[in-house]
Each structure stands twice: as C-alpha cells, then as structure tokens.
mmCIF file as gemmi writes it, N, C-alpha and C atoms, coordinates in Angstrom:
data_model
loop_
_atom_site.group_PDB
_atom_site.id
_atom_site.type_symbol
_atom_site.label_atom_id
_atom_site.label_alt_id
_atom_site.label_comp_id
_atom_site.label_asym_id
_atom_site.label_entity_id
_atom_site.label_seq_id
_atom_site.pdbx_PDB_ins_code
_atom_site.Cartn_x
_atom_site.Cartn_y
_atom_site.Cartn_z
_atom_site.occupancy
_atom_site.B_iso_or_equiv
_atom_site.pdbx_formal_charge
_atom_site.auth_seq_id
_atom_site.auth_asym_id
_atom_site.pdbx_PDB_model_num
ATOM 1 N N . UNK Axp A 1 ? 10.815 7.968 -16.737 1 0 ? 1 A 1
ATOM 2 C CA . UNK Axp A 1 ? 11.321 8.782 -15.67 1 0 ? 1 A 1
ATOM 3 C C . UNK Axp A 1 ? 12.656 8.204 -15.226 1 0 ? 1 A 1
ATOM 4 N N . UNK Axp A 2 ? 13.407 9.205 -14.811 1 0 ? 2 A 1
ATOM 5 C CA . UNK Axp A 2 ? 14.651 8.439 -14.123 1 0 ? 2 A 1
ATOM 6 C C . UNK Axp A 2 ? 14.983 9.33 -13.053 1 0 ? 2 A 1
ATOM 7 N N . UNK Axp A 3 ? 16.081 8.187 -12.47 1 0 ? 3 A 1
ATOM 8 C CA . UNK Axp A 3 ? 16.15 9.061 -11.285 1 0 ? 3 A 1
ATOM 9 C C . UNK Axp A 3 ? 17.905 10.089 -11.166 1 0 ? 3 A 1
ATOM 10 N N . UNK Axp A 4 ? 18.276 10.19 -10.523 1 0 ? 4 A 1
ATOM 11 C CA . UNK Axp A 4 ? 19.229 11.854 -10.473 1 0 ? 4 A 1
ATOM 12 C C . UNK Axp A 4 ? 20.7 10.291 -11.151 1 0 ? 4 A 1
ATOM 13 N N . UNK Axp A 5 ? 20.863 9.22 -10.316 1 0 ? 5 A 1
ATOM 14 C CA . UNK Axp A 5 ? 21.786 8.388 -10.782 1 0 ? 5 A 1
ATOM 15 C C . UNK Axp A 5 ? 21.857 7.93 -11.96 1 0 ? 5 A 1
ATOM 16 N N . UNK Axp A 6 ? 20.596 7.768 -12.617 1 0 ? 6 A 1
ATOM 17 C CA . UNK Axp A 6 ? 20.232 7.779 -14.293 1 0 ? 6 A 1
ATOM 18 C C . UNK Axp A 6 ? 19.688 6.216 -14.424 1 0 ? 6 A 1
ATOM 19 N N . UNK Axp A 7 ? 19.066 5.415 -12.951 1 0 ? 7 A 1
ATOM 20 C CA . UNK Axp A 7 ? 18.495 4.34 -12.666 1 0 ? 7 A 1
ATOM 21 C C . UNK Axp A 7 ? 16.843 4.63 -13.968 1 0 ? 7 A 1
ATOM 22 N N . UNK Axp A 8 ? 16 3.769 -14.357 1 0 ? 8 A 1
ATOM 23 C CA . UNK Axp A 8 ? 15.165 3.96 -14.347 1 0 ? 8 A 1
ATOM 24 C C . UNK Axp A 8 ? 13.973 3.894 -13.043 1 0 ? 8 A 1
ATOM 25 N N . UNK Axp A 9 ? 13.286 5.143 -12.8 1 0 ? 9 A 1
ATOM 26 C CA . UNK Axp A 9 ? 12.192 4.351 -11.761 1 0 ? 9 A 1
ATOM 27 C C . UNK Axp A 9 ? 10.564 4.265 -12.122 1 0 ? 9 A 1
ATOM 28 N N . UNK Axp A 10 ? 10.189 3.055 -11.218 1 0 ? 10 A 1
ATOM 29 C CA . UNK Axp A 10 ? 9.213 2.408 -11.374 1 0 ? 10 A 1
ATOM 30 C C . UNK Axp A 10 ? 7.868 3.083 -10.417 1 0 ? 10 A 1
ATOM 31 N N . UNK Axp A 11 ? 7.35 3.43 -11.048 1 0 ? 11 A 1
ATOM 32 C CA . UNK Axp A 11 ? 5.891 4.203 -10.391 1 0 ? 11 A 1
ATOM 33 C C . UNK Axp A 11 ? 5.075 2.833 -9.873 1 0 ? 11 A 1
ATOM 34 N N . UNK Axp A 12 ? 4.667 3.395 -8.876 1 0 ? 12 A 1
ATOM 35 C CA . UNK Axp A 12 ? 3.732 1.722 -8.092 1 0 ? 12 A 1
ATOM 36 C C . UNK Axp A 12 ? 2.374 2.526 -7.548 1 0 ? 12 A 1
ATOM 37 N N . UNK Axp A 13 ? 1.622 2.189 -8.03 1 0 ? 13 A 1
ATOM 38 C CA . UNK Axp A 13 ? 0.157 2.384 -7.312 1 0 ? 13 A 1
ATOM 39 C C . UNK Axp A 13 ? -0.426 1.478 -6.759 1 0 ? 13 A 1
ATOM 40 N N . UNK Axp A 14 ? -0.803 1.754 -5.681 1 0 ? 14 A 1
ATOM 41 C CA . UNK Axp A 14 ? -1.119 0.822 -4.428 1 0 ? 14 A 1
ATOM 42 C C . UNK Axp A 14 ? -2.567 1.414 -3.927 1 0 ? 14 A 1
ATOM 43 N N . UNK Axp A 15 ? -3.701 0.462 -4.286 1 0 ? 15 A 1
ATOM 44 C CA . UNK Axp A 15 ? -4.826 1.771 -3.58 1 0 ? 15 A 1
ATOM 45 C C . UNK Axp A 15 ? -5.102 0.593 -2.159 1 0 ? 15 A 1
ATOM 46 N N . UNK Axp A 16 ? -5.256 1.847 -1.595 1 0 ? 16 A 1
ATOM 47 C CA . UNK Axp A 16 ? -5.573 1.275 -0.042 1 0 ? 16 A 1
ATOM 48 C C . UNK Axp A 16 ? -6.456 1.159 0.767 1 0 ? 16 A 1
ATOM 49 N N . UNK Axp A 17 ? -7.421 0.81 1.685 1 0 ? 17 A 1
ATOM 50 C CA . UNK Axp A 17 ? -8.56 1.146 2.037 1 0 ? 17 A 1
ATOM 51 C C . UNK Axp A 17 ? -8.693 0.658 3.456 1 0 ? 17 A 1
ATOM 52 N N . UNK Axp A 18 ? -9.232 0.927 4.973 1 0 ? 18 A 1
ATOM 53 C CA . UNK Axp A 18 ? -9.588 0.459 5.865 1 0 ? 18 A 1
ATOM 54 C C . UNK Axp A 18 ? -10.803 -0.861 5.765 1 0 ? 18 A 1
ATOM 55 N N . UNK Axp A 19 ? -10.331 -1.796 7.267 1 0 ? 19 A 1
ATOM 56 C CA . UNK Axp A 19 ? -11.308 -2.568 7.044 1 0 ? 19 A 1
ATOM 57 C C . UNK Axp A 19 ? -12.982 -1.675 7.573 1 0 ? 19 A 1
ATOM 58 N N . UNK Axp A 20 ? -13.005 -0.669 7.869 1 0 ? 20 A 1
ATOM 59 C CA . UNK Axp A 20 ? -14.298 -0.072 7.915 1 0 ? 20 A 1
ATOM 60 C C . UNK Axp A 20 ? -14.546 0.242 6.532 1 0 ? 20 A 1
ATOM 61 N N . UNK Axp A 21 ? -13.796 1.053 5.861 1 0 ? 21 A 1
ATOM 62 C CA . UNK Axp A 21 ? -14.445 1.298 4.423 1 0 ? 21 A 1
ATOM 63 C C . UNK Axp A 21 ? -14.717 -0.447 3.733 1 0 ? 21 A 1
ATOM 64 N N . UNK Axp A 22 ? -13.414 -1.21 3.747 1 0 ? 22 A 1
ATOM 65 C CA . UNK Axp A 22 ? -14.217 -1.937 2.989 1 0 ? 22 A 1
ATOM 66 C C . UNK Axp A 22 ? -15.8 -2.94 3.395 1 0 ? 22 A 1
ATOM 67 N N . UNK Axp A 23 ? -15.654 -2.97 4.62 1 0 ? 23 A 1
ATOM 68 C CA . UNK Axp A 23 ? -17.428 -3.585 5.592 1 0 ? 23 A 1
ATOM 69 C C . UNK Axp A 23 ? -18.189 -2.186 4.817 1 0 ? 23 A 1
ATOM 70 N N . UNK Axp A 24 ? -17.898 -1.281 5.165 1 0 ? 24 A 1
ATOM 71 C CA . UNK Axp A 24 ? -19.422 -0.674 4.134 1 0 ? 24 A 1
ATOM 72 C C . UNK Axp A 24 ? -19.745 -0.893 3.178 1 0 ? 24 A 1
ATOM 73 N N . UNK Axp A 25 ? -18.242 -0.63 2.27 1 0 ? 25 A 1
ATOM 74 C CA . UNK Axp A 25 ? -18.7 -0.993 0.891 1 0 ? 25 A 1
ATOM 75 C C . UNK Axp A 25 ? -19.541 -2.505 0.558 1 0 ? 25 A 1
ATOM 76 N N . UNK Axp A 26 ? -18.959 -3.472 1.577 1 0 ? 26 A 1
ATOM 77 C CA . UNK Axp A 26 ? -19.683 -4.581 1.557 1 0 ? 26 A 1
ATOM 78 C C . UNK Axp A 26 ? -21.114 -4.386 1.832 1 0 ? 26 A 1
ATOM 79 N N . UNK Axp A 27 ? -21.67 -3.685 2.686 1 0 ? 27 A 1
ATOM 80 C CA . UNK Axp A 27 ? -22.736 -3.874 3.573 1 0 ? 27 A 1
ATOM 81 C C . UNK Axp A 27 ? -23.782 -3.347 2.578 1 0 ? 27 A 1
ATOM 82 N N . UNK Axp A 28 ? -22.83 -1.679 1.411 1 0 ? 28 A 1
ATOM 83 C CA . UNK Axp A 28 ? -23.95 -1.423 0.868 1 0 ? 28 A 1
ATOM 84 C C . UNK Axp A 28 ? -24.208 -2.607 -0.655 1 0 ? 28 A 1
ATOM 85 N N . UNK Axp A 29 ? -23.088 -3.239 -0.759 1 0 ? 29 A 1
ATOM 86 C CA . UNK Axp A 29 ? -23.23 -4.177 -1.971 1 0 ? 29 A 1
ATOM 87 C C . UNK Axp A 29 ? -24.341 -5.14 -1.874 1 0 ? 29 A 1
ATOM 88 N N . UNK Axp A 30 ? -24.521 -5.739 -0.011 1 0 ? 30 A 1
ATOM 89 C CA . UNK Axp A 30 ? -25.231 -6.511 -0.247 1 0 ? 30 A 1
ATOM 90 C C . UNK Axp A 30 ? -26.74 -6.036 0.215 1 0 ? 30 A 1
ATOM 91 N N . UNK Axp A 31 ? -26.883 -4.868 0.312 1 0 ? 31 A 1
ATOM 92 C CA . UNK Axp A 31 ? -27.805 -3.982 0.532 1 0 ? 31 A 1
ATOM 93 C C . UNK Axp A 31 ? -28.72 -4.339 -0.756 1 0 ? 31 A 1
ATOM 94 N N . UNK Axp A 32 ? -28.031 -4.107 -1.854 1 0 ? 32 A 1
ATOM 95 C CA . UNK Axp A 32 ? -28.43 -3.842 -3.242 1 0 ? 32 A 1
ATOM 96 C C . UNK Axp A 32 ? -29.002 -5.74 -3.785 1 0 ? 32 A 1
ATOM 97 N N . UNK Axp A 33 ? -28.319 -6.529 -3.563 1 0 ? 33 A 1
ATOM 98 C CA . UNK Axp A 33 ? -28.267 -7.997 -4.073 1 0 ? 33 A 1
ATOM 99 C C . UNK Axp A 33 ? -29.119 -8.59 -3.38 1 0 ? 33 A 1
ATOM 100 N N . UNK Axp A 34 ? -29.469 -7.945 -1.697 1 0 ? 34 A 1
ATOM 101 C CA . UNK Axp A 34 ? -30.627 -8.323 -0.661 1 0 ? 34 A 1
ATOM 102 C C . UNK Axp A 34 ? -31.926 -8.708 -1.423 1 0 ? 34 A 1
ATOM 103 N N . UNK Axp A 35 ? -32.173 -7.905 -2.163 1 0 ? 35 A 1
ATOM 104 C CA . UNK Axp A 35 ? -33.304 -7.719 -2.991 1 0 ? 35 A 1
ATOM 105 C C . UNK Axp A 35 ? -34.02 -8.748 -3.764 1 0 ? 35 A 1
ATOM 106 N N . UNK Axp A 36 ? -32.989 -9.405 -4.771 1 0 ? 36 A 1
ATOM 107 C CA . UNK Axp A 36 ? -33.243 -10.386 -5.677 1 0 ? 36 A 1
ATOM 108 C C . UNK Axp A 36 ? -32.366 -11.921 -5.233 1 0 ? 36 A 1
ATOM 109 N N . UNK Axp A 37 ? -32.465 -11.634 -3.534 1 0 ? 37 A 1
ATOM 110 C CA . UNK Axp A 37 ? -31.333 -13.116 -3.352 1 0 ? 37 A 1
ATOM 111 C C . UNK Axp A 37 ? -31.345 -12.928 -1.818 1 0 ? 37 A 1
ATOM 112 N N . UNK Axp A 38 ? -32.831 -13.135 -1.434 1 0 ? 38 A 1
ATOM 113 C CA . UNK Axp A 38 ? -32.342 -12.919 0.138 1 0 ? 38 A 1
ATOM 114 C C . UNK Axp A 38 ? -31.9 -14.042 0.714 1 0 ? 38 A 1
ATOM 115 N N . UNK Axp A 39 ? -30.879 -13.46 1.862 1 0 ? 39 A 1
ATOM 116 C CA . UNK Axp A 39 ? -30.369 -14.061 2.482 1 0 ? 39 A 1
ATOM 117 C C . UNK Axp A 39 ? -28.542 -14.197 2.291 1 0 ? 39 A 1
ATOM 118 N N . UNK Axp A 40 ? -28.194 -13.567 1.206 1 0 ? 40 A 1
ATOM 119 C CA . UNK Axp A 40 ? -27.019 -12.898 0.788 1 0 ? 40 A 1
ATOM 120 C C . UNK Axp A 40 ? -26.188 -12.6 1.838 1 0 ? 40 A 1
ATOM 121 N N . UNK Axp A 41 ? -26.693 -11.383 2.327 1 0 ? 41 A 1
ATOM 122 C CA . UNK Axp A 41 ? -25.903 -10.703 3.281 1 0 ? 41 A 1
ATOM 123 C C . UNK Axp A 41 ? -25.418 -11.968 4.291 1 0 ? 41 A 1
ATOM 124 N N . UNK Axp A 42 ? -26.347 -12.867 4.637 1 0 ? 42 A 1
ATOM 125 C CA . UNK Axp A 42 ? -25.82 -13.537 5.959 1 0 ? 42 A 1
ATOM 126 C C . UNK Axp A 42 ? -24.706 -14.609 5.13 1 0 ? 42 A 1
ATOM 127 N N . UNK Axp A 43 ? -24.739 -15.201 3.805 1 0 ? 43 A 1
ATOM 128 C CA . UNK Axp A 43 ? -23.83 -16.125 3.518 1 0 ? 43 A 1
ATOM 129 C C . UNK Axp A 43 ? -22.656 -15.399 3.123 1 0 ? 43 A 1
ATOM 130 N N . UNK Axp A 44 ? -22.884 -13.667 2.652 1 0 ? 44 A 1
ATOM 131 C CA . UNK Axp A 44 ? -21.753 -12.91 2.373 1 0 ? 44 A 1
ATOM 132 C C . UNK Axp A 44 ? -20.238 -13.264 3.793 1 0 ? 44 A 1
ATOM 133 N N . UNK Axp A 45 ? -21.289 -12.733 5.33 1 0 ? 45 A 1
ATOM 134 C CA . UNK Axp A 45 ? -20.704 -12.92 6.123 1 0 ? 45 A 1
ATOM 135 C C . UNK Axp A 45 ? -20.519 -14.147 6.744 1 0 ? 45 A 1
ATOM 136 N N . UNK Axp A 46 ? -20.8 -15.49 6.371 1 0 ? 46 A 1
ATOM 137 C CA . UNK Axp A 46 ? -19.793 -16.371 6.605 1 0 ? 46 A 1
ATOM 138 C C . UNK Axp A 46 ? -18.728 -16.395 5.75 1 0 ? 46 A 1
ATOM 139 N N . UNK Axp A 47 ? -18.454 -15.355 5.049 1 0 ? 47 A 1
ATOM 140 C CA . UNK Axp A 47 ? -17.043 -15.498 3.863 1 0 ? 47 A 1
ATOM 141 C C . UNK Axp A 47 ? -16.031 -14.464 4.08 1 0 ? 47 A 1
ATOM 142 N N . UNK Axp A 48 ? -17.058 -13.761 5.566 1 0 ? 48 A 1
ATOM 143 C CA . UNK Axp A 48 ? -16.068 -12.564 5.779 1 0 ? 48 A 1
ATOM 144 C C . UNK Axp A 48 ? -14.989 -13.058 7.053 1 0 ? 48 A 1
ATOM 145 N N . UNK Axp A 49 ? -14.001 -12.619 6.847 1 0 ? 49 A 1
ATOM 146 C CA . UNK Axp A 49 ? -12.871 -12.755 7.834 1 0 ? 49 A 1
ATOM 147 C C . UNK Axp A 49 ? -12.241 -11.697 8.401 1 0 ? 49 A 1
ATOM 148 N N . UNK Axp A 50 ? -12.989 -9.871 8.957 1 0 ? 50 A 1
ATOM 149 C CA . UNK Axp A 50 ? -12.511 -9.015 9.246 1 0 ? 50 A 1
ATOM 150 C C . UNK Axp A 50 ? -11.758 -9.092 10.61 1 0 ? 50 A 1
ATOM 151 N N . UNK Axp A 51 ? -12.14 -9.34 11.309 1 0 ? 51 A 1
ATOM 152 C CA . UNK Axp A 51 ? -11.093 -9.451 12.939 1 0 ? 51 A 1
ATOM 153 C C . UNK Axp A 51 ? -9.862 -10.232 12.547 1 0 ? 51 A 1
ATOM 154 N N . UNK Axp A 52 ? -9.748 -10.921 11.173 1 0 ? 52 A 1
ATOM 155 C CA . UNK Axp A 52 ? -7.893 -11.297 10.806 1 0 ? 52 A 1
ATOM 156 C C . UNK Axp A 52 ? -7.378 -9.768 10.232 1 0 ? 52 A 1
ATOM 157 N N . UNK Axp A 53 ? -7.701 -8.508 10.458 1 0 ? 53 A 1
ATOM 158 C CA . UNK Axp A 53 ? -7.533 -7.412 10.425 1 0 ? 53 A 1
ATOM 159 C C . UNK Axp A 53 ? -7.512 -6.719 11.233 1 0 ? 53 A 1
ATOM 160 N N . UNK Axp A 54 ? -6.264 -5.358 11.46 1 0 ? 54 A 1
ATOM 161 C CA . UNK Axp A 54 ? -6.334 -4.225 12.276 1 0 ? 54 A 1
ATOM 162 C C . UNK Axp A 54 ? -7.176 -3.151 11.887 1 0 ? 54 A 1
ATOM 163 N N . UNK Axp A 55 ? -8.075 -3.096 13.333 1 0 ? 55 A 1
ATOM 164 C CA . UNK Axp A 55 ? -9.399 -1.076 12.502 1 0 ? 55 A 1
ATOM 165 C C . UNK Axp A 55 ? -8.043 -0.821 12.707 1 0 ? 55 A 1
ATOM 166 N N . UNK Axp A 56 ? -8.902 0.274 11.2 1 0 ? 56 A 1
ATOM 167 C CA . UNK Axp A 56 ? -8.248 1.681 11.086 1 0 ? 56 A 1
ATOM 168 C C . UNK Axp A 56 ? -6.814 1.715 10.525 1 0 ? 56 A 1
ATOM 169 N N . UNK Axp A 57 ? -6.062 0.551 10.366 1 0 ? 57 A 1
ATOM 170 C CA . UNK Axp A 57 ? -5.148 0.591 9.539 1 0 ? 57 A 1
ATOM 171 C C . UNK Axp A 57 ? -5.568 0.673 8.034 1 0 ? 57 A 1
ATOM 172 N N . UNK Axp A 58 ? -4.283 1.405 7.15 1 0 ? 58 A 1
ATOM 173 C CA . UNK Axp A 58 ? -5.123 1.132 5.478 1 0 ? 58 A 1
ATOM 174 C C . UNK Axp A 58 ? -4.105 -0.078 5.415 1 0 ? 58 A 1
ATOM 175 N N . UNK Axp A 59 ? -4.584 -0.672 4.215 1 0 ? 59 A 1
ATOM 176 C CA . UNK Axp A 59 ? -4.575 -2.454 4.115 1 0 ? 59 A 1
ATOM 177 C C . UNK Axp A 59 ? -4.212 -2.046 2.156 1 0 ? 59 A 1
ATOM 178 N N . UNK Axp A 60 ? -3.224 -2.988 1.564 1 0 ? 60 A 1
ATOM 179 C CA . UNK Axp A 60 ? -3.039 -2.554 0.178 1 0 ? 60 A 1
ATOM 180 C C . UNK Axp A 60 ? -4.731 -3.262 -0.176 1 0 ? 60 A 1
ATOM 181 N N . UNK Axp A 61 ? -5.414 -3.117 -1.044 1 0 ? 61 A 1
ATOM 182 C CA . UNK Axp A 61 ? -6.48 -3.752 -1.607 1 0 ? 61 A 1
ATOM 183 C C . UNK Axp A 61 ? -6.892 -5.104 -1.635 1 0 ? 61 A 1
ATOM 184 N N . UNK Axp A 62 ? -5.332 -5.512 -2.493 1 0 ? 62 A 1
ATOM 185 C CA . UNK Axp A 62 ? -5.351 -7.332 -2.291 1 0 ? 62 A 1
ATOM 186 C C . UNK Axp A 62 ? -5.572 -7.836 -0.975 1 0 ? 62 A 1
ATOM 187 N N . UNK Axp A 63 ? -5.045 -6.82 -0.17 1 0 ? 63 A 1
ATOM 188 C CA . UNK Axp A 63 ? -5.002 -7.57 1.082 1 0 ? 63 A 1
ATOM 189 C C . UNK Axp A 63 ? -6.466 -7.559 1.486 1 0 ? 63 A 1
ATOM 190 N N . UNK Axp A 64 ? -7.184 -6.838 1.579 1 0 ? 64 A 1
ATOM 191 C CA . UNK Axp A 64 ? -8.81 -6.456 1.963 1 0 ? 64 A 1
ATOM 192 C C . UNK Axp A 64 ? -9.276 -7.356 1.263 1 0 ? 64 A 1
ATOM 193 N N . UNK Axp A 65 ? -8.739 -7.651 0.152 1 0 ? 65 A 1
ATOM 194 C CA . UNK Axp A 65 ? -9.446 -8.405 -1.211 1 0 ? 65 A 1
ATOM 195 C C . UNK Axp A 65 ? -9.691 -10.061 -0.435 1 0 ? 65 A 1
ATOM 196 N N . UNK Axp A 66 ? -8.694 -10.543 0.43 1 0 ? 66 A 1
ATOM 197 C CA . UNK Axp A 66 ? -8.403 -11.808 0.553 1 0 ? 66 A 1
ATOM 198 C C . UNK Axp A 66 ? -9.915 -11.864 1.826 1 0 ? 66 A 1
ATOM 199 N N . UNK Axp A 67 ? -9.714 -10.972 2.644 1 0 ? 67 A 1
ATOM 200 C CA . UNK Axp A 67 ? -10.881 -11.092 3.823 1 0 ? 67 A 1
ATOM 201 C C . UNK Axp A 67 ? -12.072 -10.681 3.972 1 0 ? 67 A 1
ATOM 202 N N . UNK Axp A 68 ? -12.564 -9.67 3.238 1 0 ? 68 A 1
ATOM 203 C CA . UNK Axp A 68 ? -13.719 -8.94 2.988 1 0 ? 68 A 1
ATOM 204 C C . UNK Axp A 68 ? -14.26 -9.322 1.154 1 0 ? 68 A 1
ATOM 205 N N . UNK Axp A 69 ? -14.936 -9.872 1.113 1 0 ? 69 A 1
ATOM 206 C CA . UNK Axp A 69 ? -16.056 -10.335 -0.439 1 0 ? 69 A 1
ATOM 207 C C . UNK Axp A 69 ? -16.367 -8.744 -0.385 1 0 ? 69 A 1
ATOM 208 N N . UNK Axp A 70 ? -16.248 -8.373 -1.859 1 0 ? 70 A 1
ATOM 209 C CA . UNK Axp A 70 ? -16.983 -6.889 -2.211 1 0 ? 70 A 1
ATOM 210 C C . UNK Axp A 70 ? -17.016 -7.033 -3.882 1 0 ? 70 A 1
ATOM 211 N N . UNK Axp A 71 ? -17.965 -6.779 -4.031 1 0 ? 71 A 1
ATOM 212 C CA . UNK Axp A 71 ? -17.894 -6.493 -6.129 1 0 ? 71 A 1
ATOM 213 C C . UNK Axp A 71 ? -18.071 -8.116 -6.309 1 0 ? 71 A 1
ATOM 214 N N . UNK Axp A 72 ? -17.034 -8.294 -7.26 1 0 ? 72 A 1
ATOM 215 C CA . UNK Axp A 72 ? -17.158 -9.664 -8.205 1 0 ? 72 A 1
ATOM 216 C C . UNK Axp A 72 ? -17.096 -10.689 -7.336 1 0 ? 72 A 1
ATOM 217 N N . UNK Axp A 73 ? -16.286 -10.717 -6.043 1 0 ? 73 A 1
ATOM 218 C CA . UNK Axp A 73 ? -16.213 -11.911 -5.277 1 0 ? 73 A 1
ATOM 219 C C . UNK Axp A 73 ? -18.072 -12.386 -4.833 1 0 ? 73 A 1
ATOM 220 N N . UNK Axp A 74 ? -18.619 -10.987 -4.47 1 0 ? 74 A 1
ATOM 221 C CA . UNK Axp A 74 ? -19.614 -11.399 -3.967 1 0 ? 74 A 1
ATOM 222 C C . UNK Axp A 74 ? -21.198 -12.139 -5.08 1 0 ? 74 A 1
ATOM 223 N N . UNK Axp A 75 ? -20.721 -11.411 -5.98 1 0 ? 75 A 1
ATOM 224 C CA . UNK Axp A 75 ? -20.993 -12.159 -7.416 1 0 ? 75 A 1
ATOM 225 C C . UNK Axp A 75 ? -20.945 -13.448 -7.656 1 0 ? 75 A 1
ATOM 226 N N . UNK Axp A 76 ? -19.668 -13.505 -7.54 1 0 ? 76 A 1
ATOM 227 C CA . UNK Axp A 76 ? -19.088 -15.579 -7.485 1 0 ? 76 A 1
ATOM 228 C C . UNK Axp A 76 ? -19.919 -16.279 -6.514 1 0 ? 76 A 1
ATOM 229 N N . UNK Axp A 77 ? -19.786 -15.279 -5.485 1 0 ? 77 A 1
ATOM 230 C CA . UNK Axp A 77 ? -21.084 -16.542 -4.181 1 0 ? 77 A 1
ATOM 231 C C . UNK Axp A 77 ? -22.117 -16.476 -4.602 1 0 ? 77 A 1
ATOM 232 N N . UNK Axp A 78 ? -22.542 -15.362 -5.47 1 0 ? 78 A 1
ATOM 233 C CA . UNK Axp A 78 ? -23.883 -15.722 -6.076 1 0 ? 78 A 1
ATOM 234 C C . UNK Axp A 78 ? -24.031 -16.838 -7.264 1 0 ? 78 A 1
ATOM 235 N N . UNK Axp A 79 ? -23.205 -17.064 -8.23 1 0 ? 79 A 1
ATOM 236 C CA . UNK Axp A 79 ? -22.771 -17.769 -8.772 1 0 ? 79 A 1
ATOM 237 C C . UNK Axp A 79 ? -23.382 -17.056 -10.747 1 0 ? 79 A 1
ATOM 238 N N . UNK Axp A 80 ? -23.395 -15.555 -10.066 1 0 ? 80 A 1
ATOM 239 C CA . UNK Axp A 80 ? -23.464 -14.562 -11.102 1 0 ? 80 A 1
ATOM 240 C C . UNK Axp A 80 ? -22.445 -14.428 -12.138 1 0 ? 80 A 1
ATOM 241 N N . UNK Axp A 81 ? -22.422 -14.683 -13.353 1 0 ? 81 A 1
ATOM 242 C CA . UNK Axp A 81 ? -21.399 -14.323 -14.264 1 0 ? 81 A 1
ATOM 243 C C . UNK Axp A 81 ? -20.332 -13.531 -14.309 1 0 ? 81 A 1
ATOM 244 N N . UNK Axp A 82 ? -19.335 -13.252 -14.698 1 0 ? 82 A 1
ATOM 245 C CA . UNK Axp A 82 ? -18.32 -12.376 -14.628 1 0 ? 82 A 1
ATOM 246 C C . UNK Axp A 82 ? -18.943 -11.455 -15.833 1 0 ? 82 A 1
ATOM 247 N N . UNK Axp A 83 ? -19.058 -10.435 -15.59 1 0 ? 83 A 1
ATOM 248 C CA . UNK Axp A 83 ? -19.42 -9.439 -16.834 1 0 ? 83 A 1
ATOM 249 C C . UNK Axp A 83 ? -17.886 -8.081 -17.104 1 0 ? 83 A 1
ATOM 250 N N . UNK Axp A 84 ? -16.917 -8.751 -16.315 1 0 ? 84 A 1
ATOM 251 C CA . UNK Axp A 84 ? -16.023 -8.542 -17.242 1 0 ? 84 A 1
ATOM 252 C C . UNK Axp A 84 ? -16.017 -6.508 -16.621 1 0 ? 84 A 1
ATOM 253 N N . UNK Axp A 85 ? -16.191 -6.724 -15.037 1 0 ? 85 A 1
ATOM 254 C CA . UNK Axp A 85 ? -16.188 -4.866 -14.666 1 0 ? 85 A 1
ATOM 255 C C . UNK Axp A 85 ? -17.19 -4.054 -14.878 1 0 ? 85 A 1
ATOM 256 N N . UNK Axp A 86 ? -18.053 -4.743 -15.793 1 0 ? 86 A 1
ATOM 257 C CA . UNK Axp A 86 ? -19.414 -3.542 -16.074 1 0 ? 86 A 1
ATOM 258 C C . UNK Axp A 86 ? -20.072 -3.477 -15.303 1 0 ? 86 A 1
C-alpha cells in the first residue's frame, strides 16, 4: 500500500480490551482450572495488579498482558506446559 506522497504505509493492529473484559476473561479462565487445581483463582489474584489500571479505558493488550494473568500466563503459575496456543 502506499500513500498519495508515494511513502510506503505500515498497517498496525493493535487489539484492545478493558480492564473489565480482561477480569472476566480471567475469572472465567480460572473458573475452568478451579476444578483440577483448587485454589488457583486466589493465587491467580495475588498476580493480579488491576487498580494500576483505568475502568473502562481500552488498554493495547500488552498492556493488560503486564497486569491481568489470562491464557498461558495463568498456565505458567500453574507450572503447565506451553502447548504452543492449542
């Protein structure tokens, strides 16, 4: 793609998410891991750091990524393998 000056431009995808979406997504992750590892949820949330966040702002991912454990991070505290996204 270029642009009207004949620059090339650079497409950037940025996915974004609130710290409410990402606490659910957490809440239902450890909903699921509750099961075979209780007590999860409560060591999830000593790893959580949401009030170093504004509600209701969207946040780029990485950034959510650094304060809220969701997916593989919460994996690692389990000390569950990386399976690599599957």
């Amino acid at each position: 793609m270029r642009s009207t000056n004949g620059n090339a431009l650079t497409a950037v995808f940025s996915m974004q998410m609130t710290v409410e979406t990402a606490l659910r997504i957490q809440a239902e992750q450890c909903a699921h891991y509750e099961v075979h590892h209780p007590g999860i949820t409560a060591y999830v949330a000593e790893h959580t750091d949401a009030a170093a966040l504004e509600p209701g702002r969207l946040y780029p991912v990485q950034t959510i990524n650094r304060y809220i454990p969701r997916g593989g991070r919460i994996e690692a505290l389990l000390g569950l393998p990386d399976m690599g996204g599957l």
